[in-house]
C-alpha positions in Angstrom: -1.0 -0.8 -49.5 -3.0 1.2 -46.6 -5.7 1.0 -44.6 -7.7 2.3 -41.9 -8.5 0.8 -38.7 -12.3 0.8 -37.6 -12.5 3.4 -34.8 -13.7 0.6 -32.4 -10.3 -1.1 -33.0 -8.6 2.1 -31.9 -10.7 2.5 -29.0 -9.7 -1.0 -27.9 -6.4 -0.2 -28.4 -6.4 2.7 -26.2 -8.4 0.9 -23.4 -5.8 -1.5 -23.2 -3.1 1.2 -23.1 -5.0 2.5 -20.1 -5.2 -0.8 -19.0 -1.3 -0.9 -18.8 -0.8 2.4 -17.3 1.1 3.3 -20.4 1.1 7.4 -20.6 3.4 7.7 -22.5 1.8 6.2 -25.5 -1.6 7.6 -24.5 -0.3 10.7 -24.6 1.6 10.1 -27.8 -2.1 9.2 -29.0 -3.5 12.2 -28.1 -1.4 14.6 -30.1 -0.8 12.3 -33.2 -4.2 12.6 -34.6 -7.9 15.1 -33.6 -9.8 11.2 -34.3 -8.5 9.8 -30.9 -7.2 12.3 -29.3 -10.1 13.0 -26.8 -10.2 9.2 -26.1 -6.8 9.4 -25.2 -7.2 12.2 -23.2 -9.8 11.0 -21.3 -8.1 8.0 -20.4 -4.8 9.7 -19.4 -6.8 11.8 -17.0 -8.8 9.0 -15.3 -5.3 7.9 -14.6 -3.9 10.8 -13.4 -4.2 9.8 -10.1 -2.0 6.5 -10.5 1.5 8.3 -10.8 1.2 11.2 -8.3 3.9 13.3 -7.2 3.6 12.0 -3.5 5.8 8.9 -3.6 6.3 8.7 -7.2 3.7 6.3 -8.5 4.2 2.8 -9.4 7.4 1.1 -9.6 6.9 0.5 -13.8 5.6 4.1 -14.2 6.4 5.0 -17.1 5.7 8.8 -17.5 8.8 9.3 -15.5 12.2 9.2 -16.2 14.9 7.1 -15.2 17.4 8.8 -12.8 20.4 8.5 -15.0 22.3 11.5 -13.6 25.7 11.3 -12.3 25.2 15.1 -10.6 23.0 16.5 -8.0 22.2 19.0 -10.5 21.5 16.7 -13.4 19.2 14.9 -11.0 16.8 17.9 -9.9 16.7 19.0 -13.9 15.0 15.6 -14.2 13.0 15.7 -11.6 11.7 19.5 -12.3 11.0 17.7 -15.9 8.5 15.2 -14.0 7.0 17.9 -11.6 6.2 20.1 -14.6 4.5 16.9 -16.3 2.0 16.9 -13.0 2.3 20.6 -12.2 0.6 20.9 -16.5 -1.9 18.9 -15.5 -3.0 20.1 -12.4 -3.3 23.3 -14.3 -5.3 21.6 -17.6 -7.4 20.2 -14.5 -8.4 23.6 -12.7 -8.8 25.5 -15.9 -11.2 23.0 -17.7 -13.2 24.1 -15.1 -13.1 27.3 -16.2 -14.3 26.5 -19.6 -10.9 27.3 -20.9 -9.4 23.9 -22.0 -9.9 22.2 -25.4 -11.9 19.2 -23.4 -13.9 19.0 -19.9 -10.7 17.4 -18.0 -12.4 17.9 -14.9 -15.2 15.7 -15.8 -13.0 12.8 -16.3 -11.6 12.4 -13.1 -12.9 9.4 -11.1 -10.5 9.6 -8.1 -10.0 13.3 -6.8 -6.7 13.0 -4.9 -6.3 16.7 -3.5 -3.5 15.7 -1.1 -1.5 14.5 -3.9 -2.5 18.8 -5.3 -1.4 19.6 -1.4 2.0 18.0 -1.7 2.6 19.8 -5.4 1.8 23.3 -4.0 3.7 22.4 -0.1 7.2 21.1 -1.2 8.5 24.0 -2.7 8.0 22.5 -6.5 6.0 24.9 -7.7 8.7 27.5 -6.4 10.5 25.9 -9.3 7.7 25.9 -11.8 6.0 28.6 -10.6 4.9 30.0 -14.6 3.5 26.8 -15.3 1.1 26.4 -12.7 0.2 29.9 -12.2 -1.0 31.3 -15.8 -2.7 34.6 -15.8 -6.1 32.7 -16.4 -5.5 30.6 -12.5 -3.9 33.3 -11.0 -7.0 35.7 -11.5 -9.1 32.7 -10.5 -7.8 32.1 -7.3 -6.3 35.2 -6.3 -8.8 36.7 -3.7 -7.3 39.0 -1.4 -7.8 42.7 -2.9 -6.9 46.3 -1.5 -9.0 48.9 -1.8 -7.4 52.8 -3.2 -10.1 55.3 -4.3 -12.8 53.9 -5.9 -10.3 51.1 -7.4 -10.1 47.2 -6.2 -6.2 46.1 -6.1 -5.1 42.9 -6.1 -2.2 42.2 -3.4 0.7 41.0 -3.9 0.7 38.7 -0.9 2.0 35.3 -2.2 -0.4 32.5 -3.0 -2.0 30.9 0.3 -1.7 26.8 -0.3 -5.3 26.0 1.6 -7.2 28.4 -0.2 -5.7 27.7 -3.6 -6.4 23.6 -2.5 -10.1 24.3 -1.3 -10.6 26.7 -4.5 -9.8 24.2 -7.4 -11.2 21.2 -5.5 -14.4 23.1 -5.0 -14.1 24.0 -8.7 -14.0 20.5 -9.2 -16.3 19.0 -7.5 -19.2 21.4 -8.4 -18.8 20.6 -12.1 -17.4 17.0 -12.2 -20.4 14.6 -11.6 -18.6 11.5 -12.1 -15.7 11.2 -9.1 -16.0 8.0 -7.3 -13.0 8.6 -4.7 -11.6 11.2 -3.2 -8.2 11.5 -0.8 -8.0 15.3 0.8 -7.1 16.7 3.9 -9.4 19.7 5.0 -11.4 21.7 7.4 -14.7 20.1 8.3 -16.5 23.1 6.9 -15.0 22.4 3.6 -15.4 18.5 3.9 -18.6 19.2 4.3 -19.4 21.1 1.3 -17.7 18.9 -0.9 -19.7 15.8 0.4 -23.1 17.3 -0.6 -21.5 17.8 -4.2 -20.2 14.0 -4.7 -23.5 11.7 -5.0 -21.5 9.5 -6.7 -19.1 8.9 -3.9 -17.8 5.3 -2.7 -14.2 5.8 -0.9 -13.0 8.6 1.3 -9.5 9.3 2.7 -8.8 12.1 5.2 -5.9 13.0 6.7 -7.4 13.5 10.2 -10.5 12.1 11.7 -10.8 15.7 12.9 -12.4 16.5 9.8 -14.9 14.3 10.0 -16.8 16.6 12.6 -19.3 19.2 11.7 -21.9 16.5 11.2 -20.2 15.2 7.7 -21.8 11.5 9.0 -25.1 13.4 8.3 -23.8 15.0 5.0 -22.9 11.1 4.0 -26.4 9.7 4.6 -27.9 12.3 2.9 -25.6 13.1 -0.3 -23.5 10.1 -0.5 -25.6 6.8 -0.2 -22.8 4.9 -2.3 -20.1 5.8 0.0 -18.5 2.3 1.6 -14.8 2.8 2.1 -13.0 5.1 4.5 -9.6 5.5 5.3 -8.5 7.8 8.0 -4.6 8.7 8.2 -4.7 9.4 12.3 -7.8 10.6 14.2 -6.0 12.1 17.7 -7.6 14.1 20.6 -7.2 18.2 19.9 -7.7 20.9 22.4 -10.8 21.7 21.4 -12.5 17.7 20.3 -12.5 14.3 21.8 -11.7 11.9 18.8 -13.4 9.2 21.2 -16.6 11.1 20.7 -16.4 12.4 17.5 -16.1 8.8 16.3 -18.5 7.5 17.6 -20.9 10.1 16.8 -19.7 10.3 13.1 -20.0 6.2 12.9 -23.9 6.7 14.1 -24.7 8.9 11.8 -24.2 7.3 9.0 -26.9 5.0 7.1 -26.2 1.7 9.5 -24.9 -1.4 7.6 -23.6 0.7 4.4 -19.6 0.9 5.7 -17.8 -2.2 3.9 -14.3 -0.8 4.8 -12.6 1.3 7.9 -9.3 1.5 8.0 -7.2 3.9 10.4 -3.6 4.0 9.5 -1.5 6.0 12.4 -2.0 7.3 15.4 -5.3 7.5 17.2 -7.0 8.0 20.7 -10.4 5.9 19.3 -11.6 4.1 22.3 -14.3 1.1 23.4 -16.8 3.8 22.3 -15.6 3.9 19.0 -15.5 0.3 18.9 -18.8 -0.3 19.8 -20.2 2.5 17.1 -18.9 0.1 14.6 -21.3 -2.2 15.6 -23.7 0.0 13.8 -22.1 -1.7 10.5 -21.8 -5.1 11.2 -23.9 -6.6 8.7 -21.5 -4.7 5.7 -18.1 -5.2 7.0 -16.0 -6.5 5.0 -12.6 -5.0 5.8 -11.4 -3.1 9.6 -7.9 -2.5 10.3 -7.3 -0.6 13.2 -3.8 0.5 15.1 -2.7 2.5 18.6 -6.1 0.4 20.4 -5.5 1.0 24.1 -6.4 -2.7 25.8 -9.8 -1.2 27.1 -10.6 -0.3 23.1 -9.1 -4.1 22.2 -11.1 -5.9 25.2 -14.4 -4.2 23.5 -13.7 -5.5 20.1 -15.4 -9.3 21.4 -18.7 -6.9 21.4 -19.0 -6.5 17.5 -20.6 -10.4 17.5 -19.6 -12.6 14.5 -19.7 -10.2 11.6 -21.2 -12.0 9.0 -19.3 -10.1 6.0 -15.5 -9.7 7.8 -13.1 -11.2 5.3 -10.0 -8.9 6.4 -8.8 -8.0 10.1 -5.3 -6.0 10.4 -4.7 -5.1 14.1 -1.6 -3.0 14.5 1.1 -1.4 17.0 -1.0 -1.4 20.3 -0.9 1.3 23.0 1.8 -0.6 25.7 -0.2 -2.5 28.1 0.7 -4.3 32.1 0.8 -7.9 31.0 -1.2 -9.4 33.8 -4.6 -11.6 34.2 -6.5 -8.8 33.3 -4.9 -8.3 30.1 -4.2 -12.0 28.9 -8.3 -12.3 29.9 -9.3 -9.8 26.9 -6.8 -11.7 25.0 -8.4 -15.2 25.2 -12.2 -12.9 24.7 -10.5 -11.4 21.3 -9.2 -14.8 20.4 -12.5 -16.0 20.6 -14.0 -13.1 18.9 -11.8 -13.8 15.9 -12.8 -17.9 15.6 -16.3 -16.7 15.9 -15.3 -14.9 11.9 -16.4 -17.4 9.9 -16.0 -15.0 6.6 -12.6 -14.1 7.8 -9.8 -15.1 5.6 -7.0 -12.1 5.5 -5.9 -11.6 9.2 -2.5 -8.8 10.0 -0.9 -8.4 13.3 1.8 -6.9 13.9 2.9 -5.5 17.4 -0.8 -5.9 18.5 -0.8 -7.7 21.9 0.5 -11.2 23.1 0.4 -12.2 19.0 1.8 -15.8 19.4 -0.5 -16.2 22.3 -3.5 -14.3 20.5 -3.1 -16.8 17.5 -2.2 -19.8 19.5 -5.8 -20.0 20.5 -7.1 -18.3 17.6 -6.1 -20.7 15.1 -7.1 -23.4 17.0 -10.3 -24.0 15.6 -10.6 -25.9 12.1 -14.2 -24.1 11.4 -11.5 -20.4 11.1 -10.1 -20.9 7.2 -7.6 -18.4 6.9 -6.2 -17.4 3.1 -3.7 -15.6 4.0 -1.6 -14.8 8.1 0.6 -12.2 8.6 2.2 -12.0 12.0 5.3 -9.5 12.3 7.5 -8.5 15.9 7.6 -11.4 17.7 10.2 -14.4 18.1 10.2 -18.0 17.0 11.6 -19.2 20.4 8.6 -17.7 22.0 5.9 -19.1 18.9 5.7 -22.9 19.9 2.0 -23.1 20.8 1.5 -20.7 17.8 3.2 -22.9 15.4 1.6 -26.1 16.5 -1.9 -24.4 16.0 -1.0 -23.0 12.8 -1.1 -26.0 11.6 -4.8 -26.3 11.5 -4.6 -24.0 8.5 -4.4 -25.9 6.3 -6.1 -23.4 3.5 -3.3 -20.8 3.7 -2.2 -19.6 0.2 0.2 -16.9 1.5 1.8 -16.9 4.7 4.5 -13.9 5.8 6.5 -14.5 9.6 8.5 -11.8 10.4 10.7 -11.2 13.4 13.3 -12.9 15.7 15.2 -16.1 14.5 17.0 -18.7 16.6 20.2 -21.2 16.6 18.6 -23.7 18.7 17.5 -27.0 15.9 14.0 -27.5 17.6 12.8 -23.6 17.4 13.8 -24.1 13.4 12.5 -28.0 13.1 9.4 -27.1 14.1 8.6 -24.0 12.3 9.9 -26.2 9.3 7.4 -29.3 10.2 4.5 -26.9 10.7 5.1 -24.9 7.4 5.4 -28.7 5.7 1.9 -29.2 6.6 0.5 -26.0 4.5 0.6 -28.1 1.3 -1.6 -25.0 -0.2 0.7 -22.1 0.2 1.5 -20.0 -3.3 3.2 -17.0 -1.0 5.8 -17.6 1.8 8.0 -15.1 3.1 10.6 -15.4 6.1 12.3 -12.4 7.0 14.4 -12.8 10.4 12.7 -15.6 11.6 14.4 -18.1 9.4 18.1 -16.9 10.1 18.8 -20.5 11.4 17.2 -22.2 8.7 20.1 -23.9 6.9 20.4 -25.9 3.3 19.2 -29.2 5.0 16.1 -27.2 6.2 14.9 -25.8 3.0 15.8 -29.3 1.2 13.5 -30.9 3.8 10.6 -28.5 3.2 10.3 -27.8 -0.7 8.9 -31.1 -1.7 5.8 -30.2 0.4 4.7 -26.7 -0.8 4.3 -27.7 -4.5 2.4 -24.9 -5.3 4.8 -22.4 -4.0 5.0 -19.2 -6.3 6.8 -16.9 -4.6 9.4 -17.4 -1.8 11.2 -14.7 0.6 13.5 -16.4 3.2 16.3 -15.7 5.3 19.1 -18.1 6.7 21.8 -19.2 8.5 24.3 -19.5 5.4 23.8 -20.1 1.9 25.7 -21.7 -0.9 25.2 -23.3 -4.4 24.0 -26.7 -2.8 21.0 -25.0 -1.8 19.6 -24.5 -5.4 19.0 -28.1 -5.3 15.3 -27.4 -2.7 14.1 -24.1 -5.2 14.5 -26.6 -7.6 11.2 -28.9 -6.2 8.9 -25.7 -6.8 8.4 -26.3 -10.0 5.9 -23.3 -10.0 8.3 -20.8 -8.8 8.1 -17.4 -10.3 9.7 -15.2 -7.6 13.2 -16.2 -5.5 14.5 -13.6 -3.2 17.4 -14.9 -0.9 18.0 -12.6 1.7 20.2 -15.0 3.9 24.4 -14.2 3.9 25.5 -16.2 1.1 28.6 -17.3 -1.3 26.7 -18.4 -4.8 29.0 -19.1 -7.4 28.2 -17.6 -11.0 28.3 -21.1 -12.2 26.0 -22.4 -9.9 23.5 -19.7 -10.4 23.6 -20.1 -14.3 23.2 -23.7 -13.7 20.3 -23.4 -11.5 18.3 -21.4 -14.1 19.2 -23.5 -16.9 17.8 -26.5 -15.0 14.7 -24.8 -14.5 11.2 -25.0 -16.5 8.2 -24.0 -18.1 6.1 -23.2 -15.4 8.8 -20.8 -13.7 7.9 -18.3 -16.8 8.9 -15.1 -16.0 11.5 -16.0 -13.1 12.4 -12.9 -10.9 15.9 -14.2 -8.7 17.0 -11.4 -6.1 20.2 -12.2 -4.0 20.2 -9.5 -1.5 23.1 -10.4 0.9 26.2 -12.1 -1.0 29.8 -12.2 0.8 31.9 -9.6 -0.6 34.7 -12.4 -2.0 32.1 -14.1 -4.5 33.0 -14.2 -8.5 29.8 -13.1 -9.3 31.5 -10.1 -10.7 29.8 -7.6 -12.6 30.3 -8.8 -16.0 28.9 -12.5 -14.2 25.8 -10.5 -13.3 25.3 -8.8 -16.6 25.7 -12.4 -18.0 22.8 -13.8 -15.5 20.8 -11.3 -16.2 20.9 -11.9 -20.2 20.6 -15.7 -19.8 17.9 -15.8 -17.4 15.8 -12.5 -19.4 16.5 -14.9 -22.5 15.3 -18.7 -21.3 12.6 -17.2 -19.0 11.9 -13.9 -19.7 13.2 -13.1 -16.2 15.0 -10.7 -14.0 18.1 -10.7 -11.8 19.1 -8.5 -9.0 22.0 -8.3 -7.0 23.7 -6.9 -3.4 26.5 -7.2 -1.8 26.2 -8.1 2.2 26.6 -4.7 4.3 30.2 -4.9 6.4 30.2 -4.0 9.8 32.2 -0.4 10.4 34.9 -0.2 12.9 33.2 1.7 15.6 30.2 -1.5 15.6 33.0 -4.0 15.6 34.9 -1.9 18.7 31.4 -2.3 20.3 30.9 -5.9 19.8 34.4 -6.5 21.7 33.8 -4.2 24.6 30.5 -5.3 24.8 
């Protein structure tokens, strides 16, 4: 017997394929049968964004392949296979625009991510793929450079030129697409400018320089793009010909004040106290500022944006090298300050930014701050005393991540331990480096007070199977990666996941450094792997510790 599902149950259907990134099936969908195949296809394009050439996608992408090949060769056949999967659509993308596609795929697109286009055309890929990408139909399109013989135009035959065929089909785009919410390019001001009066529906922007946001594209923003609340800028440095100091803060005043919820600079910058203070313009929407290469004049100016009301996220990162003297440790204690005057704040990132450990030693001294989450990388647990005894105070931590220097000496380690004992809140904890002297006795003496514990990274002095006994009091537990030197015995693994329970569903166990003598051979880890995928529904990784070549251990003697 037969019978048809109700199109609203396929629809559903589809949405949650979407839902699960699952293009494979979508697109299996969309040629199966003309009754769903536009909703297929409408969903695989708002995704098309989520898997692009540029870094590969997600980790459980599934419109790729798996890199089974043994040879070089074997391996770039597979990966022209997934190119030409991006390089189609691309295509399908710039043609609908054209009017010469069996649906509008342009007008699907919610995220416009042009550099991801940039990358395709600049790697040499579509050197590879060239006749899939370049039909007759897009060749004619973009092709503009003509000769002129008689009374004849000629097309040349100079190659394709990779800005003008990016600023042709994104211009294509965006003059027919009314729906694109985001958009990630990296352009001439003129052009930015252009596309910004044709995206009303804009809310994030990322640019690959600051530079391009001259030619007044803060004015274009407040008149064209009143939605717009999240930029991300990849550097923003001085040229010959602009001041990024200046530009910023003229681009920051022109916008709408108090509409910016997120600014976020990711490398390099000159951005100075001018820039900082232009911010200020937006400090009734803030929600989110991360900021990196601050020189300490820009740093000592960030005490003049006055208790943002909205800021729930501060990442300050890799500061310009600064004289350590009573000048500098001054703006410290201001910024420290600053920060416990956040009462919203409750994500806060350092990493390399100034004095951290001193920063956060007075920082965190105040109850009224109720940090969620602390992330402090570069710095040394020998050197964190006064920072550990304040963190304490945080009592409302749910994820906590120390990265840096460990230490052999018991109280650096005994502290760190007592302090992290008082976070009775914490789901998240990851150690890397700063717990190498944390032995068995440590982590035994720590577990039965973070009960909530979900997910654990940590590092050690030495691990064996009488550790298992402290990952056994998290009875919550869903993530275990041990990245300490190690000598677990199969045995003692298997018997550490049989002994562990229902609410450790879905158990992920990584041991990242074992000695090279273990018997966890590779049938033992095949073994693990089935057991633990069977009784939990889990997964198992595995690695070896990395020996020390001859020429590091002839340095170590001489040295």
């Amino acid at each position: 017997m037969t019978f048809a599902l109700a199109g609203d149950i396929l629809y559903i259907i589809l949405d949650i394929l979407g839902e699960e990134r699952d293009y494979n099936s979508l697109y299996q969908c969309a040629i199966t049968s003309r009754c769903f195949a536009e909703h297929a296809l409408e969903l695989l394009y708002k995704l098309y964004n989520t898997s692009p050439v540029r870094g590969g996608g997600t980790e459980d992408e599934q419109f790729r392949t798996r890199r089974t090949a043994s040879t070089l060769a074997s391996i770039r056949s597979q990966q022209d296979v997934i190119i030409r999967k991006w390089a189609v659509m691309w295509r399908s993308i710039a043609l609908s625009t054209l009017d010469q596609t069996y649906l509008p795929y342009y007008s699907y697109i919610r995220y416009l991510d042009l550099e991801d286009l940039g990358y395709l055309l600049g790697q040499g890929y579509i050197n590879r793929n060239k006749e899939v990408f370049f039909t007759p139909e897009l060749t004619d399109y973009i092709s503009q450079d003509y000769g002129i013989k008689g009374n004849k135009r000629l097309r040349s035959s100079k190659s394709f030129d990779i800005e003008h065929t990016l600023v042709k089909i994104g211009s294509a785009i965006v003059k027919r697409s009314m729906s694109i919410r985001g958009m990630s390019c990296n352009v001439q001001p003129p052009v930015l400018a252009e596309f910004l009066q044709q995206l009303p529906l804009l809310q994030s922007l990322t640019i690959w320089s600051g530079a391009s946001l001259t030619d007044h594209s803060g004015d274009k923003i407040r008149d064209y793009c009143p939605e717009l609340k999240q930029l991300t800028i990849y550097s923003w440095q001085n040229e010959p010909s602009r001041n990024a100091e200046s530009d910023s803060e003229q681009f920051l005043n022109e916008l709408r004040p108090n509409t910016l919820e997120y600014f976020e600079v990711l490398s390099y910058s000159h951005l100075g106290p001018r820039s900082i203070r232009a911010m200020g313009s937006h400090l009734n929407s803030l929600t989110e500022l991360k900021l990196t290469s601050l020189t300490i004049e820009a740093i000592a100016e960030l005490p003049s944006l006055n208790s943002p009301p909205a800021l729930k996220v501060l990442v300050l990162t890799d500061s310009v090298p600064a004289a350590r003297n009573d000048e500098f440790y001054a703006a410290v204690t201001r910024v420290a300050e600053w920060i416990r005057s956040c009462k919203a704040l409750r994500r806060l990132e350092l990493r390399r930014f100034v004095d951290d450990p001193f920063l956060l030693s007075q920082a965190l001294s105040d109850e009224n701050l109720r940090l969620t989450y602390l992330s402090l990388t570069g710095y040394s647990i020998s050197d964190g005393h006064a920072f550990h005894e304040a963190l304490s105070n945080q009592s409302s931590l749910a994820g906590l991540y120390l990265r840096g220097e460990g230490s052999d000496v018991p109280e650096d380690n005994e502290l760190l331990i007592q302090t992290i004992g008082q976070l009775n809140s914490l789901q998240e904890l990851e150690l890397m480096n700063i717990s190498d002297g944390f032995t068995c006795d440590h982590l035994i003496t720590l577990a039965p007070f973070v009960p909530h514990l979900e997910r654990l990274w940590i590092s050690g002095d030495y691990f064996r199977d009488d550790v298992w006994l402290a990952f056994l009091c998290l009875p919550k537990l869903r993530s275990l990666v041990v990245h300490a030197p190690s000598s677990f015995t199969a045995q003692g693994v298997l018997r550490f996941i049989s002994e562990l329970g229902p609410g450790n569903r879905g158990f992920g166990l990584s041991i990242l450094s074992s000695a090279h003598d273990t018997d966890i051979t590779e049938e033992a880890e095949k073994l693990i792997r089935e057991v633990l995928k069977t009784q939990l529904d889990g997964t198992f990784d595995f690695g070896l510790a990395q020996e020390e070549s001859d020429s590091e251990s002839d340095t170590e003697m001489s040295e």
